[in-house]
Every structure is written in structure tokens, then in C-alpha cells.
C-alpha positions in Angstrom: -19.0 21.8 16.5 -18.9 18.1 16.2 -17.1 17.1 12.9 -19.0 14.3 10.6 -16.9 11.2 11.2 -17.2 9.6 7.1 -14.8 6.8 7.4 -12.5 4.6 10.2 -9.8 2.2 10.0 -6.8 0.1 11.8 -5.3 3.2 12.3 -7.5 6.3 11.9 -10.7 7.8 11.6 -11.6 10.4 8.9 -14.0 13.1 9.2 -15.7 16.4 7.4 -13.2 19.4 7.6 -14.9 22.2 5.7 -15.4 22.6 2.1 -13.6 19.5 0.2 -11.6 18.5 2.8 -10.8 15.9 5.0 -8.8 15.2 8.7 -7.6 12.1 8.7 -7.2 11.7 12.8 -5.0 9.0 14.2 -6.0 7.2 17.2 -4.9 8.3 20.3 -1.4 6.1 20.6 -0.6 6.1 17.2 3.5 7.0 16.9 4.1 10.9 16.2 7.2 9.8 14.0 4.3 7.5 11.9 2.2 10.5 11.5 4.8 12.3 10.4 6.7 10.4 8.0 3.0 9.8 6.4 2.6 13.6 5.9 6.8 14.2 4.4 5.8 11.4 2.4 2.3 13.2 1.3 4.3 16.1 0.5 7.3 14.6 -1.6 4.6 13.5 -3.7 2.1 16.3 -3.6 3.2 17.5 -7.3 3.7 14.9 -9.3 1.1 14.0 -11.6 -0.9 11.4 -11.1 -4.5 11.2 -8.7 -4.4 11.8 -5.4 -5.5 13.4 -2.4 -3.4 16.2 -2.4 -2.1 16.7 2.0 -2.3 20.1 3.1 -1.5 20.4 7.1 -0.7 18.8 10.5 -2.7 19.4 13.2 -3.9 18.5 16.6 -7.4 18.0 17.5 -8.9 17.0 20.4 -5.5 15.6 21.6 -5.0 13.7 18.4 -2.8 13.7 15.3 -4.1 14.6 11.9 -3.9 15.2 8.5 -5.8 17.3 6.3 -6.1 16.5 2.9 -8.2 17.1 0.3 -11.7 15.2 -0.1 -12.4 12.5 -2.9 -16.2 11.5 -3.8 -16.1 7.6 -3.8 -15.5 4.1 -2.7 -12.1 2.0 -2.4 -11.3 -0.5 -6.1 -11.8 -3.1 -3.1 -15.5 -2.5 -2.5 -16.1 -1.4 -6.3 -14.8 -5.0 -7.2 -17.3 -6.7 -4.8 -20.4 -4.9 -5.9 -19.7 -4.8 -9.9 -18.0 -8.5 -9.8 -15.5 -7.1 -12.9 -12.3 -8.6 -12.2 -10.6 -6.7 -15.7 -12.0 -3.5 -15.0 -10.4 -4.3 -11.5 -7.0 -5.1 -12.9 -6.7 -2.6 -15.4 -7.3 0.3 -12.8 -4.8 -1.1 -10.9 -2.2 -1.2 -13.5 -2.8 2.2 -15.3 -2.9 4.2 -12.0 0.6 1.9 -10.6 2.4 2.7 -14.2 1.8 6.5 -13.5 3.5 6.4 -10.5 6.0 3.9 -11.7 7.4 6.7 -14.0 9.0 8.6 -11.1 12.0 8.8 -9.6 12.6 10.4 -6.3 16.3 10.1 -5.2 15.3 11.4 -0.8 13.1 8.5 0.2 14.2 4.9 2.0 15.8 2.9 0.1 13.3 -0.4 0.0 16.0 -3.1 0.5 16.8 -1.1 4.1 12.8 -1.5 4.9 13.2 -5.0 3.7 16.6 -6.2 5.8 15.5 -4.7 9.2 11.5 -6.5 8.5 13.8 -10.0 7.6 15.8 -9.6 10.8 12.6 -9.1 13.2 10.7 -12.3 11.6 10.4 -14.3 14.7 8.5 -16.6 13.3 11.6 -17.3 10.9 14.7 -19.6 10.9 17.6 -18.1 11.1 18.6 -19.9 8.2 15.5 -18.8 5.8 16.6 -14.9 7.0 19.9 -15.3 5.9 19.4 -17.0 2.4 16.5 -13.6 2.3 19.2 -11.2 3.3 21.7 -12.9 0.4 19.2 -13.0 -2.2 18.0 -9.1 -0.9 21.5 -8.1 -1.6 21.6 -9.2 -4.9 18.4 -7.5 -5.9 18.8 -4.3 -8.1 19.6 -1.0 -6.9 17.0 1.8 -7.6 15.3 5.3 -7.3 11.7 4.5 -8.5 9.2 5.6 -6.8 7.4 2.9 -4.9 4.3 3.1 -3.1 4.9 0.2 -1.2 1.2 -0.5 0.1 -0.5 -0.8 -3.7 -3.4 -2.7 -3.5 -7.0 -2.2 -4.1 -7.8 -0.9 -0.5 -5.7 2.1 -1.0 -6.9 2.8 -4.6 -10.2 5.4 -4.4 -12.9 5.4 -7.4 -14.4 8.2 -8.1 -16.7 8.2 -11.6 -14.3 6.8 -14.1 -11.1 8.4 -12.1 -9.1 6.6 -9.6 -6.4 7.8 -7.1 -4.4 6.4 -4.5 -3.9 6.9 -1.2 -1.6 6.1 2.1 1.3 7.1 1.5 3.2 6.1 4.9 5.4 2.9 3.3 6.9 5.4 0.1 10.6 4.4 -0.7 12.5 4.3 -3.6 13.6 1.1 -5.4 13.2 -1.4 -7.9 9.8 -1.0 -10.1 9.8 -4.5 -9.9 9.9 -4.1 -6.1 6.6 -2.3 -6.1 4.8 -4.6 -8.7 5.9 -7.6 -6.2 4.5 -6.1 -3.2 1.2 -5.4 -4.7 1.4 -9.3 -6.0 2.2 -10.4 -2.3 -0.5 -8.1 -1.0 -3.2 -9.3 -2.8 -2.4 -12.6 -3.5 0.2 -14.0 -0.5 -1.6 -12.6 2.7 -3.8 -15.1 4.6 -7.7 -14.7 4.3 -9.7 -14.0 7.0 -11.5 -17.3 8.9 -14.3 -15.5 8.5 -14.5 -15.6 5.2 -17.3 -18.5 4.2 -16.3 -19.2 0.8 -12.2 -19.2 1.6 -11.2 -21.4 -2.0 -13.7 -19.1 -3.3 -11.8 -15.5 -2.4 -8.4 -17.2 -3.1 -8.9 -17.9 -6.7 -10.1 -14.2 -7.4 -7.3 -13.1 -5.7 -5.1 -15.6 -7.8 -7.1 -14.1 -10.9 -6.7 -10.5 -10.1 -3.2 -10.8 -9.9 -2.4 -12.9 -13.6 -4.8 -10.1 -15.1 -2.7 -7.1 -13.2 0.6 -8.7 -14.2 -0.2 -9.1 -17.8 -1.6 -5.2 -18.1 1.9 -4.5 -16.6 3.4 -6.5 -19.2 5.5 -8.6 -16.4 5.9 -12.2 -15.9 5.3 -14.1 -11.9 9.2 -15.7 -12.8 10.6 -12.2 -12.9 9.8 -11.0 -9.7 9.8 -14.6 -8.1 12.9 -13.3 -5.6 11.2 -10.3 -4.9 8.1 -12.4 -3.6 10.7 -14.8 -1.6 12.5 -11.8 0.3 9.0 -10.0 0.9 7.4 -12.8 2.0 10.0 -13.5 5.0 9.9 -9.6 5.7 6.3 -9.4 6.2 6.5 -12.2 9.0 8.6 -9.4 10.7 6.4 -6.4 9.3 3.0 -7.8 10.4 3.5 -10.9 12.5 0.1 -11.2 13.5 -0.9 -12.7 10.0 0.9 -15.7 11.0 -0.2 -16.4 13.9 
């Protein structure tokens, strides 16, 4: 029996698989070490407490890689921002569900600054001298075992009634907490808006906005994580080139 196909994106579809779950099946191509790190990760996390979809099994289907994991009723904080407009409600759902999983520690995952150096060597785009003075000021930035998601932004964040949980878990490491607040800064602030975007000033000052409102509900100011955006902003020209282009 064909499977309800609910949901696609850059990397995989997601369909019905029986009662409350979901596959989430990776495009025919997609690495088997990416698939894989994306389910250890889902399972290094799988009992701490804060919302998720909990993972549940690899599997092939159809010649494709998948996930199972359990089903959440809802929309991403990304599209429930565009239909209610409410750029507080927005912010504070971002910060309550990021300090839950801000208070965790897990000791086994990457260490962020080793995600960081290899992303700063493979900037192309890059002078050699702006990837060294990252690498120095990368090396300089604090040691840590907090549990960062890595990808935090409001298309990974799923509401669902008044509860919200996150989701993709393939960039986990372990860092900084000021690391992970950064990246969701750069994320929603830093990265280039689509040209087909008609009101581009428009998008970039509520992206501007979001951001001051989720940094003061985390109680942090832009000047302290201000090397953190400097290193991560040469890294992603290595991580996702194609945004520079």
C-alpha cells in the first residue's frame, strides 16, 4: 500500500507510517553516514526532557533511507509566525524551548569548534587571511559540553496547540551555550533572503526584530556573542557555499 506522503524538504520527504508515526525518507543519494549520524544523534537525545519527536528505527524502503519517529499534529514556529504576525509570541517560543535544551550536558557528541575549523578551512569564497584570524579567534572561544542543537531556528521548531518541540537533529554537538544562541542569531538574522522575496527591507527587519526579542528572553546581549557570529559567519561560507553565491 501506498504510504500518505504529508511533508517534503531539501533533503527528505515524510510520510504516514501507521498509528502516530512518521518515516522520514531521504532522497535517493542522500549520504548513509548523514542518515545515520541524524538517527545516533536522535537517540542521544531520545530521553532527555524536553519536546520532541521521539526516533524509533532505521529502515529501508523502497531503496531509500529512513527514519521513523513519532508523529506531531502541527505546523513549523516559521509558518505560525507568518499567519498570526506575533513576533513575541514567536520569540518567546524560541527561547523557552532553546533554554530546555540548553540545560544539558552530553560529554559523546562533536565538539562544535571541530565542526567549525574544518567549515572555516573549506570557505572558498574566503581569504586566507579572514580564515586564519577565524581559526585564532575560534581557538580562543570557550571549551564546553552543552548540548547544542546547532540548527535552532524557527523552521525546525513544531507547534502543536500551545506545545512546541524541535526537530532535526543531524548538526547536535557539544559546546558553548553561547555557541548555540549565536547560531540561531546567524540563522535567522545573517543568512541572505531569497530574491524572491518582494518586500526584501521588509523580511530583514522582522528578522532583525525576532532576534533583539529572542536575545532579550534569553537574557544575553549581541556584544557577547559578537566572536561567535564572526567565526560562524566565515564557517558557513564553507558549510553552505551556495548562499554566497
Amino acid at each position: 500500500m501506498e504510504k500518505q506522503l504529508i511533508g517534503s524538504g531539501n533533503t527528505a520527504e515524510v510520510f504516514e507510517w501507521g498509528d502516530n508515526k512518521v518515516l522520514k525518507l531521504f532522497y535517493e543519494g542522500y549520504p548513509e553516514h548523514a542518515v545515520e549520524n541524524e538517527y545516533s544523534n536522535a537517540l542521544a537525545v531520545k530521553d532527555l526532557n524536553f519536546p520532541k519527536p521521539i526516533s524509533y528505527e532505521r529502515l529501508i524502503y523502497k531503496g531509500r533511507s529512513g527514519i521513523v519517529y513519532d508523529k506531531v499534529l502541527g505546523e513549523s514556529l516559521e509558518d505560525w509566525f507568518f499567519k498570526t504576525g506575533d513576533l513575541d509570541k514567536c520569540a518567546l517560543y524560541m527561547s523557552s524551548l532553546h533554554k530546555r535544551m540548553l540545560k544539558y550536558e552530553l560529554k559523546d557528541l562533536p565538539d562544535y569548534k571541530e565542526f567549525l575549523a574544518y567549515h572555516i578551512q573549506n570557505a572558498k569564497s574566503c581569504k586566507i587571511r579572514e580564515k586564519e584570524e577565524a581559526l585564532q579567534i575560534l581557538q580562543r572561544l570557550p571549551e564546553g559540553n552543552t548540548l547544542c542543537h546547532g540548527d535552532y531556528h524557527p523552521g525546525n521548531i513544531l507547534v502543536s496547540g500551545t506545545e512546541t518541540y524541535v526537530i532535526d537533529f543531524m548538526n547536535l554537538c557539544r559546546g558553548s551555550y553561547l555557541y548555540d544562541i549565536a547560531r540561531t542569531v546567524y540563522l535567522v538574522e545573517y543568512t541572505p533572503v531569497s530574491e524572491s522575496v518582494t518586500d526584501k527591507e521588509g523580511l530583514l527587519n522582522i528578522k532583525r526584530t525576532l532576534v533583539k526579542k529572542y536575545l532579550s528572553y534569553m537574557d544575553i546581549r549581541k556584544d557577547m556573542i559578537k566572536d561567535y557570529l564572526l567565526v560562524i559567519g566565515v564557517a558557513r561560507a564553507g558549510e553552505c557555499p551556495n548562499e554566497y553565491i
